[in-house]
C-alpha atoms as one frame of an Amber mdcrd trajectory, in Angstrom:
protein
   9.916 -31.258 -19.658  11.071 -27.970 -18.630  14.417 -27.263 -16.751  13.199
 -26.254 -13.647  10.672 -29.474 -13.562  13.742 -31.685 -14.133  15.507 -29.439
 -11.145  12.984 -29.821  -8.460  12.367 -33.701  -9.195  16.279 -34.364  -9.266
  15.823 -32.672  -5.325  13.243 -34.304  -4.038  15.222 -37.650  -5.463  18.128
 -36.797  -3.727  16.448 -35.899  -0.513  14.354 -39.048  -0.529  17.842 -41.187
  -0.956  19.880 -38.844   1.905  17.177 -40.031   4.201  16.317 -43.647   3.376
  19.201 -44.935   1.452  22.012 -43.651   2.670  24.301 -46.203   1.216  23.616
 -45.689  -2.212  24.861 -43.181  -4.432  22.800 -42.326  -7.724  23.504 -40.972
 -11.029  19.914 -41.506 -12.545  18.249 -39.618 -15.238  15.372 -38.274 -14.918
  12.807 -41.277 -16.399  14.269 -43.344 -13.037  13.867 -40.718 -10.646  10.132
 -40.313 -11.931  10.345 -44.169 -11.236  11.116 -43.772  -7.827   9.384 -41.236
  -6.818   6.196 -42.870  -7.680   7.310 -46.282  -5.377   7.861 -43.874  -2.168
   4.387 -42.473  -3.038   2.827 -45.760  -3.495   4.532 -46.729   0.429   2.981
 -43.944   1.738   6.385 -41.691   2.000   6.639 -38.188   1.790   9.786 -36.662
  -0.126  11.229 -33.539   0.999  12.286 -30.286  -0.813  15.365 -27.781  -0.632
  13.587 -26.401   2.282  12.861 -29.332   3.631   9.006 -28.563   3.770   7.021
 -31.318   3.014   5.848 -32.186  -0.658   3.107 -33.692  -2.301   3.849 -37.469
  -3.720   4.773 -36.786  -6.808   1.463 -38.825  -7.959  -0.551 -36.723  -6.251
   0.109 -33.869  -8.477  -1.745 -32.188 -11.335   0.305 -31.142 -14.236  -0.819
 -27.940 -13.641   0.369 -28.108  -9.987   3.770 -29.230 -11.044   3.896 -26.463
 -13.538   2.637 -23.880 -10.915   5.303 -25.066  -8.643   8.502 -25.074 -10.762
   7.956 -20.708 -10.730   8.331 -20.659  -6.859  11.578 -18.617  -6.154  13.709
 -20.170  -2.841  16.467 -19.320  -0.925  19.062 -16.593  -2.336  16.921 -16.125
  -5.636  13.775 -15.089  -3.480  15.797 -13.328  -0.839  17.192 -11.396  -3.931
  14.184 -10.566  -5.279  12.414  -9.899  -2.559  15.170  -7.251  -0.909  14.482
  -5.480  -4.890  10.891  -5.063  -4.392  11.564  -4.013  -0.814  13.855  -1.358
  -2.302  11.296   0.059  -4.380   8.298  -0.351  -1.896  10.574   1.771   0.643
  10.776   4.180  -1.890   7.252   5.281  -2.385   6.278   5.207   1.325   9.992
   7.002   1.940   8.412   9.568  -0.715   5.140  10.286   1.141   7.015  11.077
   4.031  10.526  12.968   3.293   8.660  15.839   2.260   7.071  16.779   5.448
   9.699  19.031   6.227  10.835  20.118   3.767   7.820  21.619   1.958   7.503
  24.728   3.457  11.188  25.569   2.750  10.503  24.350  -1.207   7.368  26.765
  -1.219   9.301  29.545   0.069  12.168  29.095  -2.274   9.604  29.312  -5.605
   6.924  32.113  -3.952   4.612  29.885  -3.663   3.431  29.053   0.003  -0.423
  28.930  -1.388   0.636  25.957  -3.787   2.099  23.823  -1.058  -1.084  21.612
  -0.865  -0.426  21.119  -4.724   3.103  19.675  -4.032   1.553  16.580  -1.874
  -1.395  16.757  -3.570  -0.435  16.015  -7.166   1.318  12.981  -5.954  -1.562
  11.097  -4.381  -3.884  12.039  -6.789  -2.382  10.308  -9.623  -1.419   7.364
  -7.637  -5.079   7.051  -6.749  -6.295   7.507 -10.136  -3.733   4.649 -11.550
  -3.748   2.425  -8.729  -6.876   0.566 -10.222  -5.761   0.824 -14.272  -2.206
  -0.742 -13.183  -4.401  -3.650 -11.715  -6.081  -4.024 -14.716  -2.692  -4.238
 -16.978  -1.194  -6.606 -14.844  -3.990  -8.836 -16.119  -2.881  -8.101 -19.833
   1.067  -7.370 -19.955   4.043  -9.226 -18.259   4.067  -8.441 -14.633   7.969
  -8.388 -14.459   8.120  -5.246 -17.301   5.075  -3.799 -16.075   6.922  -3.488
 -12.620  10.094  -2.370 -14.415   8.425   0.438 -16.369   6.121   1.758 -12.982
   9.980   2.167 -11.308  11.514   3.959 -14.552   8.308   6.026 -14.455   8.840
   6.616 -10.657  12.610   7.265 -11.433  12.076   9.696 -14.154   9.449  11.734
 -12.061  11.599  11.939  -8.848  14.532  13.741 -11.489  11.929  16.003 -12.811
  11.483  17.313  -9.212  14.914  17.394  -8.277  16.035  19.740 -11.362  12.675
  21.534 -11.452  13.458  25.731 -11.035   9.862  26.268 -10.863   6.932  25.418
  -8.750   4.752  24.057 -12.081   7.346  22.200 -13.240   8.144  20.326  -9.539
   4.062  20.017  -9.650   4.062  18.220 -12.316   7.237  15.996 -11.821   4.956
  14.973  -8.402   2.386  13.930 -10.637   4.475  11.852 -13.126   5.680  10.067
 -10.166   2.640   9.277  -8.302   1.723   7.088 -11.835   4.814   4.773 -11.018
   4.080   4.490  -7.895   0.923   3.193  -8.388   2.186   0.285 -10.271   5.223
  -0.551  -8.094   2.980  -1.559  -5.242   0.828  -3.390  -6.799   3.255  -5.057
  -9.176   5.249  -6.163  -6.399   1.958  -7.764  -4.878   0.775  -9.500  -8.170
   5.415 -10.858  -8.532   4.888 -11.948  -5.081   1.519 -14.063  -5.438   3.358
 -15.197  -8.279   6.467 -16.813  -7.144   5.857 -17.493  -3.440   3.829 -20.215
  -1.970   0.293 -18.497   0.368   1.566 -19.836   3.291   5.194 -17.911   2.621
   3.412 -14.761   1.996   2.435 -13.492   5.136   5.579 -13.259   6.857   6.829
 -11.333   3.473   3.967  -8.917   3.378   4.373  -8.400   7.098   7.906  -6.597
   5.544   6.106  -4.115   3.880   4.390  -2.938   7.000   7.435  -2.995   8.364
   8.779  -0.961   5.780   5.929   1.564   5.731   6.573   2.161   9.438  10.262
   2.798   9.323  10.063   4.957   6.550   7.380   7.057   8.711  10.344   7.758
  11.083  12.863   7.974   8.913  11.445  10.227   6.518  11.206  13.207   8.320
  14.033  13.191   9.556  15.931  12.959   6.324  14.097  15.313   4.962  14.653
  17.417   7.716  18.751  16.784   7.937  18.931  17.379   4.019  16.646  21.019
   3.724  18.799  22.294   6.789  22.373  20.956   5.996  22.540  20.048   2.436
  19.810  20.838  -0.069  16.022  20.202  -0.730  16.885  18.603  -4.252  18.398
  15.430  -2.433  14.969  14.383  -1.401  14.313  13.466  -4.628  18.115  12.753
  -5.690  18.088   9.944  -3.267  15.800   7.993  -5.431  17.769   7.431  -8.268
  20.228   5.181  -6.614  17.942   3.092  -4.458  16.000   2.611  -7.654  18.992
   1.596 -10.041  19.471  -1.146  -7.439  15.820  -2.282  -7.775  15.830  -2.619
 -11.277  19.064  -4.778 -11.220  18.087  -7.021  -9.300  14.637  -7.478 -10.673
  16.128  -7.461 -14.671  19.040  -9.982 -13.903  17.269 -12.318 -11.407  13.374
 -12.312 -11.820  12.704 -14.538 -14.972   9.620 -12.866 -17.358   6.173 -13.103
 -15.481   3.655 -14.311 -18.620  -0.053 -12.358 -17.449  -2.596 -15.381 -17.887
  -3.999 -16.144 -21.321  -6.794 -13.205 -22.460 -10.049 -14.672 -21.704 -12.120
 -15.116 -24.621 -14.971 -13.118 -23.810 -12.393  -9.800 -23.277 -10.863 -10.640
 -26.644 -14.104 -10.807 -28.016 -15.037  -7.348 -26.544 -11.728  -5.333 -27.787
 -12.644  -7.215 -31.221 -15.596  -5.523 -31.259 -14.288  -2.088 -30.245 -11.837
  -1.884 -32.393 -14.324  -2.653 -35.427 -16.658   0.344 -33.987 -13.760   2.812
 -33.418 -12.118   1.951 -37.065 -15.199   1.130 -39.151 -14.117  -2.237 -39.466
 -10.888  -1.253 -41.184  -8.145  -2.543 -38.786  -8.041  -5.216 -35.989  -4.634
  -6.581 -34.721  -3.819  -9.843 -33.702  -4.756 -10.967 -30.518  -1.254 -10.414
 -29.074  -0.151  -7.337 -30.230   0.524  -4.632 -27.926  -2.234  -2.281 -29.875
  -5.064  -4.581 -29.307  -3.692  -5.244 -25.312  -3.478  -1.562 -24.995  -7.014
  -1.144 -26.625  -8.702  -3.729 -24.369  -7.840  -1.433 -21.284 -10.345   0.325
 -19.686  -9.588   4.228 -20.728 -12.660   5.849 -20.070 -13.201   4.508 -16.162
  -9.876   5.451 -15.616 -10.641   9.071 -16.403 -13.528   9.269 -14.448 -11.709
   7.551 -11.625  -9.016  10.271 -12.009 -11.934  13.121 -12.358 -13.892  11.501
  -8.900 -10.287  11.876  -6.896  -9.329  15.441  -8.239 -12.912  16.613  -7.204
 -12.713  15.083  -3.702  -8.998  16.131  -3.050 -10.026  19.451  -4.301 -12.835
  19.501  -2.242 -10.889  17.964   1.028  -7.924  20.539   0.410  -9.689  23.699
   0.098 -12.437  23.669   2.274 -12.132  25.436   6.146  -8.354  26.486   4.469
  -8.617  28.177   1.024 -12.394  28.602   1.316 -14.954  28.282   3.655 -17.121
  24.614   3.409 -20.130  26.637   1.845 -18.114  28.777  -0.516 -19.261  28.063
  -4.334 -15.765  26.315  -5.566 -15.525  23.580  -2.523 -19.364  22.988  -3.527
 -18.929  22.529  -6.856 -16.249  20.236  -5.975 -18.619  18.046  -4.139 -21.515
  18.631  -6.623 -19.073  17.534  -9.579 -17.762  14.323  -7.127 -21.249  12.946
  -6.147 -22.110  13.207 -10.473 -19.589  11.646 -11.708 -19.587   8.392  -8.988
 -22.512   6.940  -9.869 -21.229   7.686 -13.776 -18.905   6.166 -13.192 -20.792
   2.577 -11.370 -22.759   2.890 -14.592 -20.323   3.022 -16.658 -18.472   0.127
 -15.233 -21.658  -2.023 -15.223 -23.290  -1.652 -18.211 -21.142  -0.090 -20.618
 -17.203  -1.197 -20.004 -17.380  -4.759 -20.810 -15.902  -7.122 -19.353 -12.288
  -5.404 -19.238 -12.704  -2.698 -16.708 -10.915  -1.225 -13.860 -13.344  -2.033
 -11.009 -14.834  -5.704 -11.744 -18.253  -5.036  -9.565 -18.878  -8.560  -9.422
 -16.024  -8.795  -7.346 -18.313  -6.971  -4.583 -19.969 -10.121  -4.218 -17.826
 -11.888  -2.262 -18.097 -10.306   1.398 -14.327 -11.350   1.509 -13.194  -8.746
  -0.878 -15.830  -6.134   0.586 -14.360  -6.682   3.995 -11.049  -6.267   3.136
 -10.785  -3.438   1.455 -13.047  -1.586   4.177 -10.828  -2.916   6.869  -7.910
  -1.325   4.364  -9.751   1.857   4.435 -10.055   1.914   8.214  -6.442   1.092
   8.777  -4.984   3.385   6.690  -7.450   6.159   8.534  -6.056   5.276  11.858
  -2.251   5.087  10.904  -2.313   8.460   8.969  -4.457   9.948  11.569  -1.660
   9.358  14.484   1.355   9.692  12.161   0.514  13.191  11.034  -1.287  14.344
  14.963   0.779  12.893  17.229   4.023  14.306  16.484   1.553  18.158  16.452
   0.652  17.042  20.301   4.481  17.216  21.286   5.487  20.286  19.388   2.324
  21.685  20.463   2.610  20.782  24.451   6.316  19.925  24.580   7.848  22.701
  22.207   9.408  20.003  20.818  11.434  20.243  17.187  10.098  18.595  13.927
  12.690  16.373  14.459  13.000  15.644  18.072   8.774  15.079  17.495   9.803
  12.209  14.629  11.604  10.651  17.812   9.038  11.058  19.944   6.324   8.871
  17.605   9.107   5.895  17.514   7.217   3.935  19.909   4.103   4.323  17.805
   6.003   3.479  14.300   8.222   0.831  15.829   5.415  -1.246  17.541   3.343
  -0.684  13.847   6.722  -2.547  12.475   6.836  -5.337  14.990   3.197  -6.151
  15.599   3.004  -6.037  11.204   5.883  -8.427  11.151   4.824 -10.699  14.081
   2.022 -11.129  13.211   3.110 -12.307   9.720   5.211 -14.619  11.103   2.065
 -16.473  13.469   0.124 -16.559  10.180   2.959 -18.488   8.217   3.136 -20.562
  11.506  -0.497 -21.135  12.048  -2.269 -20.416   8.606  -4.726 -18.264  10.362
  -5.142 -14.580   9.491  -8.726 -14.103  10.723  -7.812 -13.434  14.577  -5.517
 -10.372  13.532  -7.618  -8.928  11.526 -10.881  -9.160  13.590  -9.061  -8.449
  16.931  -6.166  -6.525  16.272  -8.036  -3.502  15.646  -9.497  -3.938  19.726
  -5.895  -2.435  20.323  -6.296   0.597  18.152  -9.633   1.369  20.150  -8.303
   1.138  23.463  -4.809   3.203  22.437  -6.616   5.894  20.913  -9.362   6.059
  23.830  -6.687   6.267  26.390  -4.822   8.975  24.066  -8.440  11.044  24.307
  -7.615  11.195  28.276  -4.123  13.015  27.497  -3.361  16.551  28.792  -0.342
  19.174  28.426   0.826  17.445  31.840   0.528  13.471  30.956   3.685  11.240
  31.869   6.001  10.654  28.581   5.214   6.715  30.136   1.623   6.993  29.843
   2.080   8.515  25.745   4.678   5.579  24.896   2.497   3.080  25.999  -0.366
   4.605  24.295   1.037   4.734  21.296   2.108   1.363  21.665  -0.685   0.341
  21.940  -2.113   1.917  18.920   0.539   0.958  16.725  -0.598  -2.909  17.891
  -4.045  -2.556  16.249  -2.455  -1.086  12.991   0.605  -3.467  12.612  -1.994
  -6.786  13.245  -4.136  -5.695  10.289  -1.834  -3.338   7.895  -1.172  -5.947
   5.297  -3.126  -9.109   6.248  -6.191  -7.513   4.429  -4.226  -8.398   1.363
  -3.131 -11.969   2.376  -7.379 -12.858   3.083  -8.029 -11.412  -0.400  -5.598
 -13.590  -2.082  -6.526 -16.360  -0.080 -10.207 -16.117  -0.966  -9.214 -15.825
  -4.838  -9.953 -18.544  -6.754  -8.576 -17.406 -10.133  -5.323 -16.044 -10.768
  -6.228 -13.578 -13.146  -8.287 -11.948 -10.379  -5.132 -11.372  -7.878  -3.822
  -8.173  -9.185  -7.251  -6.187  -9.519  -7.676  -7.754  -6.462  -5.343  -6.049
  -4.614  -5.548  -3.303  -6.102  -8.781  -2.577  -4.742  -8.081  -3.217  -1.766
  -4.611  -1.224  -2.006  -6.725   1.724  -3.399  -9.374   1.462  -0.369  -6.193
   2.126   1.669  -5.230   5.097  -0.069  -8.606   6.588  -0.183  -8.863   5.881
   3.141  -5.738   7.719   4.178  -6.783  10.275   2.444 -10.234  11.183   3.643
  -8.863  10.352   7.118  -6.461  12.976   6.853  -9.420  15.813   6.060 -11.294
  14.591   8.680  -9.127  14.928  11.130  -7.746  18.202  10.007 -11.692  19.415
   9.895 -12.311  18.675  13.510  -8.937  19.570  14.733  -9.175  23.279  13.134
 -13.316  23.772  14.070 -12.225  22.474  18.240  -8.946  24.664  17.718 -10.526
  27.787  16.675 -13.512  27.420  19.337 -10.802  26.427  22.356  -8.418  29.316
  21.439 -11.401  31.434  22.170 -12.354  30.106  24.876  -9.005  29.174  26.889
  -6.397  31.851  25.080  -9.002  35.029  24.107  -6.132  37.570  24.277  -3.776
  35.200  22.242  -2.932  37.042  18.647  -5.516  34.074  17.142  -4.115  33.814
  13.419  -0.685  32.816  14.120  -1.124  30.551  16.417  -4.072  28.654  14.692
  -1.483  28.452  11.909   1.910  27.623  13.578   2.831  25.598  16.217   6.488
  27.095  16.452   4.785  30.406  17.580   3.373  28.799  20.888   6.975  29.727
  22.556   7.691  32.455  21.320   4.279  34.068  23.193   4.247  35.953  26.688
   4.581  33.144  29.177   1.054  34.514  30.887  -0.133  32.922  27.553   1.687
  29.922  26.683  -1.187  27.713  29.227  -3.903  28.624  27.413  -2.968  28.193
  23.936  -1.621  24.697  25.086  -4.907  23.445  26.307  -6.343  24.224  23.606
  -4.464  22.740  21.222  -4.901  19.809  23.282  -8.579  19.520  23.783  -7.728
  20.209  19.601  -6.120  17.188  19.253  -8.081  15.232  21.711 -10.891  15.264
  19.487  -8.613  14.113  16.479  -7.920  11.144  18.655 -10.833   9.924  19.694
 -11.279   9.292  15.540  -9.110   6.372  16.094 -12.035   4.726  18.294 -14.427
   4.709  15.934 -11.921   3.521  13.113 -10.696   0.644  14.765 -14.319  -0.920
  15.741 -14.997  -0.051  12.078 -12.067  -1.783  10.882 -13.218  -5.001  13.513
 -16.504  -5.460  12.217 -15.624  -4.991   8.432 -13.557  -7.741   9.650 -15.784
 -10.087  10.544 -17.160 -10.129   6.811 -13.886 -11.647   5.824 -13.946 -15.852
   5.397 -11.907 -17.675   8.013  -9.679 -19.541   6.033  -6.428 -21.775   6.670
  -3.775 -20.859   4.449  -2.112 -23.356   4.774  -1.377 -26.085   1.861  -4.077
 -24.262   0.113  -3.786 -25.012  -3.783  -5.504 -21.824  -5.662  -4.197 -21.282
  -9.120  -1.546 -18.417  -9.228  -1.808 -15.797  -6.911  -3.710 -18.165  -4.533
  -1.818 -20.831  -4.697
């Protein structure tokens, strides 16, 4: 019997004796304590454990259930972990979000103002791309050094940037990290479905809302405090540390984390490849890292990685580089809408059964749900992170920074409604209500932010945005929590998740060119129409130029950059009900004592 079996029955011993026999003092090995455990069981009496949440009888039990429990992490050993993984987590959503200022000030240092969209760009793209591969290695390789490498890759990438002395070479260092990042995330979701109980997990993943939001504020303005007063460099310098940290606490403190045994029929299928790729001259053993690495799915991952390049391409350049019907943002969309249903095809009828994107997943409306109420979500938090703080440097002539303060109503209530409602979930073991009604919240806040004007009460934007940031913090990570609860194998959590994580970032990212479409088409016909004698290219393109016009002009331009960004907002409307009824495809489960191997246990 393993140590940590012999650990948690010795507890639940001694708790059952503090309680009931408080007279006695024991020294029994471990053949009694089974003994007694089974007579409490047998009088209908529950034992208790460290935490002094109720247990099972000890009768009552499966092996397997035993087993399953014994690699739950409590007290300082999860809180440990956990603060790791919270490290890291706060790293890549600190990364998406430092930059903003400090972008244009990196472009003008290498000459290169028309690569700027490259700098973001490279970043997301190959965190897209690898998002859904990392899910599928998590299913192969030990979670624990599959986390570990994503951070060193992460690591590595962030001191490419900070030592690059050219714009290619800080291009690519973006690039190198967006592939760790993609596996922190969802490494740290697979760890945590791993060594926490279901019912634990909300109020955890309601963190990492939490942690998203605060990093919205905070970015900015380090980025901003380190471009003007220090250097640019320290944006990415800053990493290092916080991820040294990470990895301490995750190499001395997380014991290994074993992926479930291959199933036979991918073992099988690599068999087989590797006999049609080598003419039958080589095939490793079944747990070498060579036939592991050869049972991944290579070739969906490259026409994953050729779909997003297309539609970033695509997103990026057209109304900015090139007009929408110019030849290269066509081609862009020509070469996108090929290669998707390639790559469906590919997936069903040619990849086997190890493959990034598992279509039979798609059956349960759970998982479809989800990850379109991810997609949603993420449309309506990017949306107001990246317009709002325009609205007050546009109306307001408010600073980059003084406009990072101005959202904290919006980013705290995102932090506080994602961690709340985490909490109410643990409590009740119902996630269903958030995720369905939440999103009501997000309509109303962004419907009342459509009624805004240059004049509107700061009271009337805080609790607007508060409003707004309801709807997102209520659903932001509980899309996660119903997939896990719905799975039924734990083999499945980490593609999973990864899905769903992925709709999130696709979502994000379309919702971004969306809103920048409509907010540069209303800008361009409202700076016409309300600011004709307004020099129209400069202040299409900069917001810092509004106050340095003629007063006699300043009005007009203002309008119309906020009948501009009215239009942006009124996106949010239509997201949220989105979000809602994707919703209601999700299965209303209680989470609570719900025993699904693994990651649903």
């Amino acid at each position: 019997m393993s140590a940590p079996l012999d650990s948690t029955i010795a507890s639940q011993a001694t708790a059952i004796e503090a309680h009931e026999l408080d007279d006695r003092t024991s020294t029994h090995n471990v053949e009694k304590v089974l003994s007694q455990e089974s007579t409490y069981s047998k009088t209908g009496r529950r034992s208790s454990d460290e935490d002094g949440a109720a247990a099972l009888p000890a009768d009552s039990r499966t092996q397997a259930q035993i087993e399953r429990d014994s690699k739950y992490l409590r007290g300082s050993k999860l809180a440990l972990v956990f603060t790791g993984m919270l490290l890291s987590v706060f790293l890549i959503a600190l990364d998406q979000t430092i930059l903003a200022p400090a972008i244009p000030v990196i472009a003008s240092k290498f000459d290169a103002l028309d690569q700027i969209g490259w700098i973001v760009s490279a970043y997301f793209l190959t965190q897209t791309a690898f998002l859904l591969l990392y899910g599928q290695i998590l299913t192969l390789a030990d979670r624990k050094w599959t986390y570990l490498a994503a951070i060193v890759i992460f690591e590595l990438g962030s001191l490419i940037c900070a030592v690059a002395h050219s714009v290619e070479v800080l291009i690519f260092g973006r690039a190198f990290a967006g592939v760790g990042a993609a596996g922190i995330f969802v490494s740290v979701l697979s760890i945590i479905a791993e060594v926490t109980r279901l019912e634990d997990r909300p109020k955890l993943l309601g963190l990492f809302g939490a942690v998203f939001g605060v990093s919205s504020v905070v970015g900015p303005l380090l980025g901003g405090a380190f471009t003007d007063h220090v250097s640019w460099r320290l944006c990415f310098y800053i990493n290092l540390p916080v991820g040294a940290v990470t990895v301490a606490a995750i190499v001395f403190i997380l014991g290994p984390q074993p992926p479930p045994p291959m199933r036979e029929d991918v073992a099988l299928w690599t068999e087989r490849k590797f006999t049609r790729w080598t003419f039958g001259r080589w095939s490793p053993s079944r747990s070498s890292l060579a036939f592991r690495a050869f049972a991944l799915d290579w070739i969906g991952t490259i026409l994953m990685l050729g779909i997003i390049t297309c539609l970033v391409l695509a997103l990026q350049w057209g109304g900015v580089k090139y007009a929408w019907s110019a030849g290269p943002v066509v081609a862009c969309f020509v070469v996108f809408a090929v290669l998707i249903p390639a790559f469906v095809g590919f997936e069903w009828k040619l990849a086997g059964p190890s493959r990034i994107m598992p279509l039979e997943y798609f059956n349960g409306r759970t998982q479809v749900g989800a990850t379109l109420a991810a997609f949603f979500t993420m449309f309506v938090l990017l949306v107001a992170t990246y317009y709002l703080p325009t609205f007050f440097q546009a109306t307001r002539f408010h600073s980059a920074t003084k406009s990072g303060i101005d959202i904290l109503p919006f980013m705290l209530s995102v932090v506080f409604a994602s961690g709340a409602a985490g909490g109410l979930i643990s409590w009740t073991g119902y996630y269903w209500p958030f995720v369905v009604f939440g999103p009501v919240f997000s309509c109303i806040g962004s419907g009342l932010l459509y009624t805004v004007d240059e004049h509107s009460s700061m009271a009337k934007l805080i609790g607007y945005q508060i409003l707004v940031g309801v709807g997102v913090g209520c659903v932001l990570q509980n899309t996660l929590i119903a997939v896990q609860a719905d799975c039924k194998d734990e083999s499945e959590v980490p593609q999973r998740t990864a899905i769903v994580t992925f709709g999130q970032l696709v979502g994000g990212t379309i919702g971004i060119a969306i809103g920048s479409s409509i907010f540069g088409t209303r800008l361009g016909s409202a700076l016409r129409e309300f600011a004709p004698e307004a020099p129209f290219q400069l202040v299409r393109n900069s917001v810092e130029a509004i106050p340095t016009l003629p007063v006699e002009l300043q009005p007009g331009v203002v309008h119309a950059y906020t009948l501009a960004l009215r239009d942006v907002f009124i996106i949010g409307v239509a997201a949220g009900g989105c979000t809602s009824l994707c919703a209601l495809m999700i299965r209303n489960l209680n989470i609570k004592g719900r025993d699904l191997m693994g990651g649903g246990a």
